[in-house]
C-alpha positions as CSV (number, residue, x, y, z in Angstrom):
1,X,0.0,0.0,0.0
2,X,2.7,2.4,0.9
3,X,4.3,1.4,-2.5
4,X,1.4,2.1,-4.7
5,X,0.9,5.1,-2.7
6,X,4.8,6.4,-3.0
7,X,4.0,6.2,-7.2
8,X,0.6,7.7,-7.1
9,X,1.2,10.7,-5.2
10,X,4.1,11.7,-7.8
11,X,2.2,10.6,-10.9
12,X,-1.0,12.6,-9.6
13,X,1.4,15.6,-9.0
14,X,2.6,15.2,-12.0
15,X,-0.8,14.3,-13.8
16,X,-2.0,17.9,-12.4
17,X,1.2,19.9,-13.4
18,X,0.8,18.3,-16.7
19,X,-2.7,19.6,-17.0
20,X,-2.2,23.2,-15.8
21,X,1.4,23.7,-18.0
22,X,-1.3,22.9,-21.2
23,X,-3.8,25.4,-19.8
24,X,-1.3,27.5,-19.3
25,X,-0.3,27.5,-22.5
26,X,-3.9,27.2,-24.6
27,X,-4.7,30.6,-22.4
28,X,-1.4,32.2,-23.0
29,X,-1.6,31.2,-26.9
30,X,-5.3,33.2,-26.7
31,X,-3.9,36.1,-25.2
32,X,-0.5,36.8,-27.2
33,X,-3.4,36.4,-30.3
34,X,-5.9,38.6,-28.6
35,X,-2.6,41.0,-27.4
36,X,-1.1,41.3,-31.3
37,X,-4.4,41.7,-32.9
38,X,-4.9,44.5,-30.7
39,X,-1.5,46.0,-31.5
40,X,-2.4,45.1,-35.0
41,X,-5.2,47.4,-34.9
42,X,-4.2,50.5,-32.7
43,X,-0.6,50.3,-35.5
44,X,-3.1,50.7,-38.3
45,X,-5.8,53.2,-36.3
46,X,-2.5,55.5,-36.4
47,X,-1.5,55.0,-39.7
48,X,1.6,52.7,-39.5
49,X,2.2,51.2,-42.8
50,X,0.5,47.6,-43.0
51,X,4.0,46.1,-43.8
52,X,5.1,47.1,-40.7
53,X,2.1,46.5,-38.9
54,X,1.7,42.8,-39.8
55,X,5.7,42.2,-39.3
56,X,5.2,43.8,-35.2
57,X,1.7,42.2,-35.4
58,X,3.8,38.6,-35.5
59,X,7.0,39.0,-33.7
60,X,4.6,40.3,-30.6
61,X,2.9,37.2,-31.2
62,X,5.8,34.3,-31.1
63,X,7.1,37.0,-28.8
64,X,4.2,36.1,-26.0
65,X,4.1,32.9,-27.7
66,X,7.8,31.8,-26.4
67,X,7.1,33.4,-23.1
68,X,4.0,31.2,-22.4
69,X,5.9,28.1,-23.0
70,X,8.7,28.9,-21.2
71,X,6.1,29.5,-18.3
72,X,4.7,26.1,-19.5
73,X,7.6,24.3,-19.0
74,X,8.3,25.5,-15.9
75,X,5.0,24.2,-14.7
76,X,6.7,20.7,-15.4
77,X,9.5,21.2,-13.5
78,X,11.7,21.4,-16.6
79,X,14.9,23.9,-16.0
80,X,14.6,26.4,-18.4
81,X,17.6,28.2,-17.7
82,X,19.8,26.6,-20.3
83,X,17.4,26.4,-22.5
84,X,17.4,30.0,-22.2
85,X,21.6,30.3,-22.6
86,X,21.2,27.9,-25.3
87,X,18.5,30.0,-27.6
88,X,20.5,33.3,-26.6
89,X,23.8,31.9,-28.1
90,X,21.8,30.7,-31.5
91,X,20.5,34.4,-31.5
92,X,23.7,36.1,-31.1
93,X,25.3,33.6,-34.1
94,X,22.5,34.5,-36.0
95,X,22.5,38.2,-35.4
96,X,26.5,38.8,-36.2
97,X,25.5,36.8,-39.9
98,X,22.5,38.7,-40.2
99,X,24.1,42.2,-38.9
100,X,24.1,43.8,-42.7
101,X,20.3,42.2,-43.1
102,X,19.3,43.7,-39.9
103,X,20.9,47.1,-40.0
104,X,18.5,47.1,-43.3
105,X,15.8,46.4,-41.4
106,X,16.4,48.5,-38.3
107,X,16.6,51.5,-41.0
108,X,13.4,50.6,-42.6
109,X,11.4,50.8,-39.4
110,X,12.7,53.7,-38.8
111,X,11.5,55.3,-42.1
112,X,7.8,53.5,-41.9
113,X,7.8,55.4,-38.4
114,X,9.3,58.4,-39.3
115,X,7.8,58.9,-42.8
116,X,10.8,61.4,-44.2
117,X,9.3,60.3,-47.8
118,X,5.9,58.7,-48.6
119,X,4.7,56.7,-51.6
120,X,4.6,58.6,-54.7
121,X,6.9,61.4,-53.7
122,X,10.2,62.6,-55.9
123,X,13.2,62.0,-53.6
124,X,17.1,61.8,-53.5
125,X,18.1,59.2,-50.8
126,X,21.4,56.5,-50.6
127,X,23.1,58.7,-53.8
128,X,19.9,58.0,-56.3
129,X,17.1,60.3,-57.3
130,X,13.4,59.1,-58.3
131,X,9.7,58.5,-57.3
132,X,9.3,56.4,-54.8
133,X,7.7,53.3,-55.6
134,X,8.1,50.9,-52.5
135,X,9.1,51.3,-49.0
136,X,9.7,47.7,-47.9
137,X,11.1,46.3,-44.5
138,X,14.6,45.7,-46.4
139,X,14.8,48.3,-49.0
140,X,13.0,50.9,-50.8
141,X,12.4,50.8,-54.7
142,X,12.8,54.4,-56.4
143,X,11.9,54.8,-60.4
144,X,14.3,57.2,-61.7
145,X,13.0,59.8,-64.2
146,X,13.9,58.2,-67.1
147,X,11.8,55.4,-66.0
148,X,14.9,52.7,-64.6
149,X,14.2,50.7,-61.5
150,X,16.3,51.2,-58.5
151,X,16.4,49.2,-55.3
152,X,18.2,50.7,-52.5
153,X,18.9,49.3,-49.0
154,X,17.3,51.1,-46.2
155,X,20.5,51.0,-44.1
156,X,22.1,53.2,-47.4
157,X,19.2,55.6,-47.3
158,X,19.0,56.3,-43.5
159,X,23.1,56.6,-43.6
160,X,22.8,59.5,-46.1
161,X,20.8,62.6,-46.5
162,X,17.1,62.5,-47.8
163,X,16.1,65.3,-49.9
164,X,12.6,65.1,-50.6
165,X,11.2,67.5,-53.8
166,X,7.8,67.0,-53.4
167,X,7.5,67.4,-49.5
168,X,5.9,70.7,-50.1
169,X,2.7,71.5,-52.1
170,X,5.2,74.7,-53.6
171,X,8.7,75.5,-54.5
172,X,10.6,78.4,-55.6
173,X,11.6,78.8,-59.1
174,X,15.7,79.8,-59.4
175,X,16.2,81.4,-62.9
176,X,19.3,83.0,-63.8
177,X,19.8,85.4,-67.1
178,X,22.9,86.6,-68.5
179,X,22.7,90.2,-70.6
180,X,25.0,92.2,-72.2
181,X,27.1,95.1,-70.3
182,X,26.2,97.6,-73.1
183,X,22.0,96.5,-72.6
184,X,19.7,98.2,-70.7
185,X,19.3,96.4,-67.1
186,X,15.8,98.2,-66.4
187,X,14.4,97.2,-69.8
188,X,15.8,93.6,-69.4
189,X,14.2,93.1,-65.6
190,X,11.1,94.8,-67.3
191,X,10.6,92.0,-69.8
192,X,11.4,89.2,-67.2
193,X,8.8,90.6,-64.8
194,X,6.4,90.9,-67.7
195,X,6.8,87.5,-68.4
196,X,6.1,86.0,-65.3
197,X,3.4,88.3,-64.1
198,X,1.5,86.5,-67.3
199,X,2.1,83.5,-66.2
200,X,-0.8,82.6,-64.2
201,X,0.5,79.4,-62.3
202,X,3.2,81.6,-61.0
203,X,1.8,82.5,-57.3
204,X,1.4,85.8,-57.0
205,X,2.4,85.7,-53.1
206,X,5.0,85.4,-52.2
207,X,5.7,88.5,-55.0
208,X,8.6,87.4,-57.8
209,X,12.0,88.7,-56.4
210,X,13.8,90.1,-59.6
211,X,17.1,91.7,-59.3
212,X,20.5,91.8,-60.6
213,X,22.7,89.5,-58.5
214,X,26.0,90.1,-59.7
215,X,28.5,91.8,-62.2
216,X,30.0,88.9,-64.0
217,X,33.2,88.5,-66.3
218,X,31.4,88.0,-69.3
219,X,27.6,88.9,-68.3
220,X,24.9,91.1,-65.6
221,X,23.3,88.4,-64.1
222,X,19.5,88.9,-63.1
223,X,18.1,86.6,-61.0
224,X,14.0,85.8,-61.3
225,X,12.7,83.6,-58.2
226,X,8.6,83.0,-58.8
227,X,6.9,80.3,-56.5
228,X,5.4,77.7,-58.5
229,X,3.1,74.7,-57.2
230,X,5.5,71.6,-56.9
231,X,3.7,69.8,-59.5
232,X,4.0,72.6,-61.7
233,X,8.0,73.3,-61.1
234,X,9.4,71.7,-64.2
235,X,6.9,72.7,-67.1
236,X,6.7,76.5,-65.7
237,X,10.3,76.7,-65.8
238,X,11.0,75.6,-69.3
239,X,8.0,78.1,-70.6
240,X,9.4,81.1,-68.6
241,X,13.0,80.7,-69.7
242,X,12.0,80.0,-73.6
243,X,9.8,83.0,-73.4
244,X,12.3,85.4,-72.0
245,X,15.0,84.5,-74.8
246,X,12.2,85.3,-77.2
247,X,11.8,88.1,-75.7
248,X,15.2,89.4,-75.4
249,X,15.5,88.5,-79.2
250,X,12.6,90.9,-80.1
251,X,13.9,93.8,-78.3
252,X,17.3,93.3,-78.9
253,X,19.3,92.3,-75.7
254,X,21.7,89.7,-76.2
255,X,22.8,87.1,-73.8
256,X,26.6,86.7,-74.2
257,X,28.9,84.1,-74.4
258,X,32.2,83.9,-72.3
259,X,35.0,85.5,-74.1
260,X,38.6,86.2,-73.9
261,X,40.5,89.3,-75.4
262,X,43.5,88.2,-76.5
263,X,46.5,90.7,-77.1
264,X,49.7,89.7,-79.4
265,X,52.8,91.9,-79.0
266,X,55.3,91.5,-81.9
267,X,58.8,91.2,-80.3
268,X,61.5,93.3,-82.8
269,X,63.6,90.8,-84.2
270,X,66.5,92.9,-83.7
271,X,66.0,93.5,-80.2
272,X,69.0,92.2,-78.0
């Protein structure tokens, strides 16, 4: 009797701590569920791209999913403490041959959080300009204007400057023209102003700045600097710079070209 009751005591303890490591872990698995859908859902109530939000949604999940059987085996009695050593060793091994993959991915949370650039928007980011296309975890796919694909790392575009074109809904126009010392500066700023104030996509506030900016070797440079809406930028400018060289023909000031005086002095011959 004492027999049976020295293995039935031990197999009913461990019976029950069999039972509650399994409720244990059916309860945690419907928590760290109920826990990452919720993430899932406040990420995307606040706008977090859904790449991101599904890639958090899952490593909260495992996340609380490895932390409910540890507690699981624990119920058993198991030692988890080299368990624990063992699965921090394989994480380190596969973190130093992963660094490069992670540093990409590291850098592409931090733009999904961040948002320096957004789908759609002209950038110049890790050396390459273009319209972004993708942001992905890894890398971000930019379509340059003459229509090539370009994949860039995220780790190359966080360790660089981001210039983004089309962050604001205007830009300033930076047009430079070159006239002849011997023209008329007032007549030539006249025309250019003419131009522009015709141009009715050119803002009318902030006013065009038009001035003459410097006294070069070969030219007077006037500056023009109209606002323009960024979508705008690139057609405006061509029209306005074609228009004021028609201009400039009709009324007859030139826009030089750099050139050199040269002076030869005939050395006498004779000369000792």
């Amino acid at each position: 009797m004492d027999q049976f009751a020295a293995i039935l005591e031990p197999a009913t303890l461990f019976l029950f701590n069999l039972v509650a490591a399994i409720l244990i872990f059916l309860v945690g698995k419907m928590a760290a569920g109920f826990i990452s859908r919720f993430l899932g859902r406040f990420m995307e109530q606040r706008g977090v791209e859904a790449t991101l939000v599904n890639f958090l949604k899952n490593v909260a999940y495992y996340a609380l999913l490895a932390a409910v059987g540890l507690a699981a085996l624990d119920r058993l009695g198991i030692n988890t403490t080299s368990f624990l050593a063992l699965l921090g060793v394989a994480g380190l091994a596969v973190g130093l041959a992963l660094k490069d993959s992670l540093g990409n991915f590291s850098a592409g949370v931090m733009l999904i959080l961040f948002r320096p650039f957004k789908l759609g928007d002209f950038v110049t980011a890790g050396g390459v300009s273009g319209t972004v296309k993708e942001i992905s975890i890894f890398n971000t796919e930019l379509t340059t204007p003459d229509n090539q694909k370009v994949v860039v790392p995220n780790g190359a575009i966080m360790g660089d400057v981001i210039t983004n074109v089309t962050a604001h809904p205007t830009r300033r126009l930076d047009l430079l023209f070159g006239i002849s010392y011997s023209d008329d500066t007032g007549k030539a700023k006249e025309i250019i102003s003419a131009i522009i104030t015709a141009e009715p996509r050119v803002h009318r506030e902030p006013p065009p700045l038009i001035a003459v900016s410097e006294l070069a070797d070969s030219s007077v440079n006037i500056i023009a600097r109209p606002w323009v809406n960024t979508s705008e930028y690139w057609p405006v400018r061509f029209e306005l710079i074609e228009k004021v060289k028609q201009a400039f023909d009709r009324e007859g000031i030139s826009i030089p070209f750099p050139q050199r005086d040269v002076h030869l002095y005939h050395e006498d011959d004779n000369k000792s």
